[in-house]
C-alpha positions in Angstrom: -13.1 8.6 1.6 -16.6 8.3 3.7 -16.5 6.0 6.9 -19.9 3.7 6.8 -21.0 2.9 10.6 -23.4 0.6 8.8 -24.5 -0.7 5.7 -27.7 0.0 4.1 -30.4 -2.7 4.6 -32.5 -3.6 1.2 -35.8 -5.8 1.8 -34.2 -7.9 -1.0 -31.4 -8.7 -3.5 -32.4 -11.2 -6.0 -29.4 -11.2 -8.1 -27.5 -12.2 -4.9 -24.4 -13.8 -6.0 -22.4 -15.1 -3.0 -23.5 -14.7 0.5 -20.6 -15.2 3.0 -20.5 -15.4 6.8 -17.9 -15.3 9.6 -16.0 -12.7 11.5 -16.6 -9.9 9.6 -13.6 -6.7 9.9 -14.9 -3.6 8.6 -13.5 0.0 8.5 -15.1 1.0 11.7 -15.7 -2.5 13.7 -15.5 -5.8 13.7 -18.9 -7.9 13.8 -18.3 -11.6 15.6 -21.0 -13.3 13.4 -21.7 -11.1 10.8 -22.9 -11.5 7.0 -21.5 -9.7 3.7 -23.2 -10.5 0.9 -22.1 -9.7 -3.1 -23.9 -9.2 -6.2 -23.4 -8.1 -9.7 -19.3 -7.5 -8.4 -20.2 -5.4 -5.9 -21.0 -5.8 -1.8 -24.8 -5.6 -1.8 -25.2 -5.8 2.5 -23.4 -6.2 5.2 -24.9 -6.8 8.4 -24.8 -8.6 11.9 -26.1 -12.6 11.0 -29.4 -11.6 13.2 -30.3 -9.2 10.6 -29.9 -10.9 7.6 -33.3 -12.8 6.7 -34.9 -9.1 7.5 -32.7 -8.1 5.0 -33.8 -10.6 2.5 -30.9 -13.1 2.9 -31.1 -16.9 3.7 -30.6 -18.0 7.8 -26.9 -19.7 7.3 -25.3 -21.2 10.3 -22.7 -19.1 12.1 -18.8 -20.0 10.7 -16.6 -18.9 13.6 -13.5 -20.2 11.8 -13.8 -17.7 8.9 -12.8 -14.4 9.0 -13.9 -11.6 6.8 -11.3 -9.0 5.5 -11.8 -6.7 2.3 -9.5 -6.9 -0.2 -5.8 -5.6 0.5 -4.5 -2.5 -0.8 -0.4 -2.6 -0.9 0.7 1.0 -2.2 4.1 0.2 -2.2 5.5 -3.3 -4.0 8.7 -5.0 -5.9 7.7 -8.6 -7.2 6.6 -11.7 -5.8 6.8 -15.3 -7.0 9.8 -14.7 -8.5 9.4 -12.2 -10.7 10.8 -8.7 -10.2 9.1 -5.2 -11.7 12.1 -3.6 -12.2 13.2 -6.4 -14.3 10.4 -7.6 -15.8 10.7 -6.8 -19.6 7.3 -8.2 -20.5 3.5 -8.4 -19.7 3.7 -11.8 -18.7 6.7 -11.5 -16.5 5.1 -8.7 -14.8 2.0 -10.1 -14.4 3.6 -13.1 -12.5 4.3 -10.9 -9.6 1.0 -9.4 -9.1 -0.8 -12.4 -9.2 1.8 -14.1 -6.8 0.2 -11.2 -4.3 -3.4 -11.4 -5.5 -4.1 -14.9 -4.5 -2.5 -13.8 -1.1 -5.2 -11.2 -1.0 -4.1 -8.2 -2.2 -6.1 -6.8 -4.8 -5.6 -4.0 -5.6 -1.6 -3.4 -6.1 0.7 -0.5 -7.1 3.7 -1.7 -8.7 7.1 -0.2 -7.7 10.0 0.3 -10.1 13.5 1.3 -8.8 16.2 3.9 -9.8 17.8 3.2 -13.0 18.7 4.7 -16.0 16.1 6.8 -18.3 15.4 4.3 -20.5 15.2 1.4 -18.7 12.7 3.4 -16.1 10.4 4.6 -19.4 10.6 0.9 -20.6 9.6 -0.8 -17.7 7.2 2.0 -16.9 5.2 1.4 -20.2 5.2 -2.6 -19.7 3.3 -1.9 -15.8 1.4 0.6 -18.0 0.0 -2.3 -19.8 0.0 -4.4 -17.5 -2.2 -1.8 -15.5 -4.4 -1.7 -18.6 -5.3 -5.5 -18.0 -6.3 -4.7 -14.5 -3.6 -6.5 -12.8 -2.2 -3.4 -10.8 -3.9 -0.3 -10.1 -0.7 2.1 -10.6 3.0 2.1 -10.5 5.6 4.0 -8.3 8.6 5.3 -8.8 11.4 4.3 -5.9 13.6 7.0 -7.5 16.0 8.3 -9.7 15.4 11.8 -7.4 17.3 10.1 -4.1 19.9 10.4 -2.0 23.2 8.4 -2.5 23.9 9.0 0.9 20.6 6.8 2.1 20.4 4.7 -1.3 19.3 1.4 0.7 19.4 -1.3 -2.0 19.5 0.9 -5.0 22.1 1.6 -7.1 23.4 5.2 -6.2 25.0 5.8 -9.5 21.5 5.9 -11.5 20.6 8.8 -8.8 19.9 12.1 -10.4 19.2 15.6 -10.1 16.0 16.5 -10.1 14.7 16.4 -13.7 10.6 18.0 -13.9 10.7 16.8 -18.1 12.0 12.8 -17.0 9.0 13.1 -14.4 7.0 14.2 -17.2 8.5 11.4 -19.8 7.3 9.1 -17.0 4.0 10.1 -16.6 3.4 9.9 -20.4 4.8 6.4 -20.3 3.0 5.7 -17.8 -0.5 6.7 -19.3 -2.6 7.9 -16.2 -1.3 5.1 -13.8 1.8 7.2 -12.6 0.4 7.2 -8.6 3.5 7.8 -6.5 7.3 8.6 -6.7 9.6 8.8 -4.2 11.9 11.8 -4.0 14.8 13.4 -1.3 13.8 17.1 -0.1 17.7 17.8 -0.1 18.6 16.8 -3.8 18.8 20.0 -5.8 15.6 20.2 -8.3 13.5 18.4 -6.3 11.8 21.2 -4.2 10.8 24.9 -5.1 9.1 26.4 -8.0 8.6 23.8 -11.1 10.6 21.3 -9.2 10.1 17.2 -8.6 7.3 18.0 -6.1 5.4 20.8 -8.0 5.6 18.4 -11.2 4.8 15.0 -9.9 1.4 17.1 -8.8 0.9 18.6 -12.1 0.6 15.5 -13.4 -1.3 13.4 -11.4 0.8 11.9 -9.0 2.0 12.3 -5.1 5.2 13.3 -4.2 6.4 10.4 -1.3 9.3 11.2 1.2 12.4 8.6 1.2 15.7 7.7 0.6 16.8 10.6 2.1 19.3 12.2 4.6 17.5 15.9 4.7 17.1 17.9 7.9 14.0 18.3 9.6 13.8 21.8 8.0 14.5 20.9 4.3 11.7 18.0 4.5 9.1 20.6 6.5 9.9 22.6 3.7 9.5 19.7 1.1 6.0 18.8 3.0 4.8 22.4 2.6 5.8 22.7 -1.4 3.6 19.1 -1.6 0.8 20.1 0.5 0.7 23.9 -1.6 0.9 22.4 -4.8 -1.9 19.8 -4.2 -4.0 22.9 -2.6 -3.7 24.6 -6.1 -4.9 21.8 -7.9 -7.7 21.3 -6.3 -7.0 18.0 -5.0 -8.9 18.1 -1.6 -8.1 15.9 1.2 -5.1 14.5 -0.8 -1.8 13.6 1.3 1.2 12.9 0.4 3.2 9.5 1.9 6.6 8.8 3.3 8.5 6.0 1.9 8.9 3.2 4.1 9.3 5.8 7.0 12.6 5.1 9.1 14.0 2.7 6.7 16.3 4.7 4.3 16.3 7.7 6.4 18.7 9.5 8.6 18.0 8.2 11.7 15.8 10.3 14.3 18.0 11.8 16.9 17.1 14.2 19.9 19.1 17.0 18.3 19.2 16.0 14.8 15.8 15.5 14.3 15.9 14.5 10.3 13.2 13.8 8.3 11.5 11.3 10.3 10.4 13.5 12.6 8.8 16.0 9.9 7.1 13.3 8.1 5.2 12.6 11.7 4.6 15.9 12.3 2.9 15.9 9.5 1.0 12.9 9.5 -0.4 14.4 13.1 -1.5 17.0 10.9 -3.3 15.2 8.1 -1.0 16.0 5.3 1.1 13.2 5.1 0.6 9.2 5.4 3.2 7.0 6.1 4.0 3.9 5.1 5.6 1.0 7.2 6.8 -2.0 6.4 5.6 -3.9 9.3 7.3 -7.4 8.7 9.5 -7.7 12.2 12.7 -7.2 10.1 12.2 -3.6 8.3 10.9 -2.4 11.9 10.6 -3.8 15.2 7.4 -4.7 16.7 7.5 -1.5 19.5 8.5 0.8 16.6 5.0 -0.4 14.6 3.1 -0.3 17.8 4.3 3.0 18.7 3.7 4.3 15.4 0.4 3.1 15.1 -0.9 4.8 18.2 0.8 8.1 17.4 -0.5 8.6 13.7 -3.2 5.6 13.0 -6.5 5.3 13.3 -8.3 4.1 16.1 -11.5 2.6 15.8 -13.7 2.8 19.1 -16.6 0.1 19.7 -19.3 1.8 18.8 -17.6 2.4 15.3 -16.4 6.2 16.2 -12.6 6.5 14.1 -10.0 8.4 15.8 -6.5 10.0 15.1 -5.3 11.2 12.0 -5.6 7.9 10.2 -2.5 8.1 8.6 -0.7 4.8 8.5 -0.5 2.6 5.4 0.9 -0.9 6.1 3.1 -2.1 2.7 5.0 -5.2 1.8 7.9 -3.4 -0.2 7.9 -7.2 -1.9 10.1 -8.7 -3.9 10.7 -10.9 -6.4 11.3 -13.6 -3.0 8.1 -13.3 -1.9 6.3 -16.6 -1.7 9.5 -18.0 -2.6 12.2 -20.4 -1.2 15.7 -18.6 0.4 18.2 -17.7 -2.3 19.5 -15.6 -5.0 17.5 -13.2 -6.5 17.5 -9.8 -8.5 16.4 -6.7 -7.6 17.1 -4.1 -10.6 21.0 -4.0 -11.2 21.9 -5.3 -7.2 22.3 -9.0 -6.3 20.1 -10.2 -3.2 20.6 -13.3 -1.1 17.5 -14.3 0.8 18.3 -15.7 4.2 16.0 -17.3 7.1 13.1 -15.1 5.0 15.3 -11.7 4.9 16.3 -10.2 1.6 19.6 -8.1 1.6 21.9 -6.9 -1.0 24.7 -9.9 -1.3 27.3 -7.2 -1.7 27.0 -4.8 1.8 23.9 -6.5 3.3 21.9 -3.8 3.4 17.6 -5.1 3.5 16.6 -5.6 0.4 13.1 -5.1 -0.1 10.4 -7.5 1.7 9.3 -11.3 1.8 6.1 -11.2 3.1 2.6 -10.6 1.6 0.6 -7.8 2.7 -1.9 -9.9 5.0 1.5 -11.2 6.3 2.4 -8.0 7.4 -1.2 -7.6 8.5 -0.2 -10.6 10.7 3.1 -9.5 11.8 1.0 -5.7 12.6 -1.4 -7.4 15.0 1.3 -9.7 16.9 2.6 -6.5 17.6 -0.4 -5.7 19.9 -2.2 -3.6 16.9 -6.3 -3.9 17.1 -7.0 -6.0 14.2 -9.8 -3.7 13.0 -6.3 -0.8 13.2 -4.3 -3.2 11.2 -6.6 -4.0 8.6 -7.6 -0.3 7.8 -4.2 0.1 7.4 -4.2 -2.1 4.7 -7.1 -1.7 3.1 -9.1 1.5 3.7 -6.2 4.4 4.3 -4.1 3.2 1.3 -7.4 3.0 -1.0 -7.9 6.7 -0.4 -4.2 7.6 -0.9 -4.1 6.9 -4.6 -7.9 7.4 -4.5 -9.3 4.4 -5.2 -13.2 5.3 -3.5 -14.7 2.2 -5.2 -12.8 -0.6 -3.0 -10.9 -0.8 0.5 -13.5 -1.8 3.2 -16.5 -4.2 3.6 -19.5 -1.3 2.6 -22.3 -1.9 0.9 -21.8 -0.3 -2.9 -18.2 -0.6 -2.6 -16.1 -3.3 -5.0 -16.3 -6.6 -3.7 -12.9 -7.1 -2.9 -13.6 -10.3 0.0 -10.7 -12.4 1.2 -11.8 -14.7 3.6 -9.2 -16.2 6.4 -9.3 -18.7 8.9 -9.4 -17.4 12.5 -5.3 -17.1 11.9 -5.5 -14.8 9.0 -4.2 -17.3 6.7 -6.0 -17.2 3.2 -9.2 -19.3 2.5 -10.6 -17.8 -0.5 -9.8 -14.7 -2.4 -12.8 -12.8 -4.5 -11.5 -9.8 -6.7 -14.8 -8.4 -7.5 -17.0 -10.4 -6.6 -15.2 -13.4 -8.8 -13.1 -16.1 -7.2 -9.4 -15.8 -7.7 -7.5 -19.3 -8.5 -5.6 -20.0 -5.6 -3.8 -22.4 -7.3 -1.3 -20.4 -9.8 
């Protein structure tokens, strides 16, 4: 993707559907009192207030309780409202969950699946394939079947396999084009080397995501050079690949077993690699998200100049309980009791996924002494470009207009998914 310092500045736009104005977060600044205004689906200027009748806009008053966000990007995502993806076994079901997240102000969401057996994972695979042909997700990930037993998390370890290049391949036909992620263990046998997991999930689209696992720091360097070769080859440029939920179903760093967290931010210092965090307080703590954040995110100066590697990408890992009152839920074949907002597996109380929405975790990210303009990119701009989505993630003219306006608390307003207003109300 392209930073924009600034958006054009047309002497008119007639077919000027919406103009909105507030606090306005972009992916290189924040302007106080600031304009972004939409036409024909798409962001047609954005602009300090001062500059809009220049610009061919209308002089509206200043709104300092609104706050201007573009439309969330969550990479990495279970269910909401109930619903589950790795149980749904219909459209409808299915669709349930994404718009649970939508009118939260996510709009653009990958839908995760979880390890289970062949069928089931082609089955549910095609259903999010449809679903995805609606335009309710943008993609669907894989947690699995390639994991380790030893770091399973809330998964089933006896689905876990070998690693199997023709299932990866079943998968991606199943999944029609929309395959954009799976997550895979350097250390299971199959899964790195010549036509292994890795060199497969690139042949067919897709980008190989480090997790669930309990390799060495050598065995994932190893797995992060295969990734980074294999995407070289085909001629993906400027693609990375992401760790799962980094620390969070991983052997835990350690000053002389350094594991695979360690590797994964290696190579996010490097540009190869994005990680994912779940940054909801309860997956990680808020000096671990802080910490990470400065090491490997970006960091936008005031005068619009981006820094670091830019290589953070806040998720939700949802599910089905988010939105949703404490209790029992589903996730795949494991029982989960949702506590004071926490989901974990009834049987060994391991975390079980996430409760929050993404602009929760936005929130939670900024509470945790993240620069807003940080957070959001995280959310929005960095994830966009990992599944390469260049149409959509910030507030630039000629982008998607993707707009979900907050209050000054970040809580949701209004939602527009482009450029059309998204029922709050379902």
């Amino acid at each position: 993707m392209t930073d924009a310092a600034s958006s054009p500045r047309p002497a008119q736009q007639p077919g000027t559907e919406r103009v909105l104005v507030g606090r306005v977060v972009t992916p290189t600044g924040v302007l106080d009192d600031g304009v972004v205004a939409v036409a024909d689906g798409r962001i047609a200027w954005v602009g300090p207030r001062t500059e809009a009748v220049a610009a061919g806009y209308a002089d509206l008053p200043s709104d300092g309780a609104a706050t201007l966000l573009p439309g969330l990007v969550d990479v990495h995502d279970h269910g909401g409202g109930g619903s589950s993806f790795p149980d749904a076994t219909s459209v409808d079901e299915a669709r349930v969950a994404a718009r649970e997240h939508l009118r939260h102000g996510t709009t653009s969401l990958v839908a995760s699946l979880v390890t289970a057996p062949r069928d089931v994972l082609l089955e549910r695979t095609g259903t999010l394939a449809d679903l995805a042909d609606e335009g309710e997700i943008v993609g669907i990930h894989l947690e699995g079947p390639f994991l380790s037993e030893v770091r399973c998390g809330a998964q089933n370890p006896h689905d876990m396999l070998e690693g199997d290049p023709e299932l990866v391949r079943a998968i991606a036909a199943a999944a029609r084009g929309y395959l954009r992620t799976m997550t895979v263990a350097p250390e299971v046998p199959g899964v790195v080397g010549a036509g292994g997991v890795i060199e497969t999930l690139v042949e067919v689209g897709a980008i190989p995501s480090i997790g669930h696992t309990d390799a060495s720091t050598e065995q994932t360097e190893a797995a992060i050079a295969s990734g980074v070769a294999a995407l070289a080859a085909a001629g993906r440029p400027g693609a990375r690949l992401t760790a799962t939920h980094l620390f969070n179903g991983m052997r835990p760093l350690h000053h002389r077993e350094p594991g695979p967290i360690a590797a994964c931010l290696a190579a996010a210092a490097r540009g190869e690699l994005v990680v994912e965090l779940v940054a909801d307080g309860t997956h990680l703590v808020h000096g671990t998200i802080r910490s990470v954040a400065e090491l490997v995110g970006a960091h936008v100066g005031g005068d619009g100049a981006v820094a670091g590697p830019d290589a953070v990408a806040l998720v939700t890992d949802a599910m089905a309980a988010a939105g949703m009152p404490d209790g029992a839920y589903e996730l795949g074949p494991m029982s989960v009791t949702v506590a004071h907002g926490v989901a974990r597996l009834t049987e060994g109380g391991s975390i079980a996924g996430g409760t929050y929405h993404l602009l929760d975790v936005v929130r939670e990210t900024v509470e945790a002494g993240v620069p807003l303009v940080d957070a959001v990119r995280a959310a929005s701009w960095t994830p966009a470009g990992v599944i390469g989505l260049d149409d959509r993630g910030g507030l630039v003219a000629g982008r998607r207009a993707d707009v979900v306006v907050t209050d000054a608390d970040l809580r949701v307003r209004e939602v527009l998914r482009a450029g059309d207003p998204v029922d709050l109300t379902l």
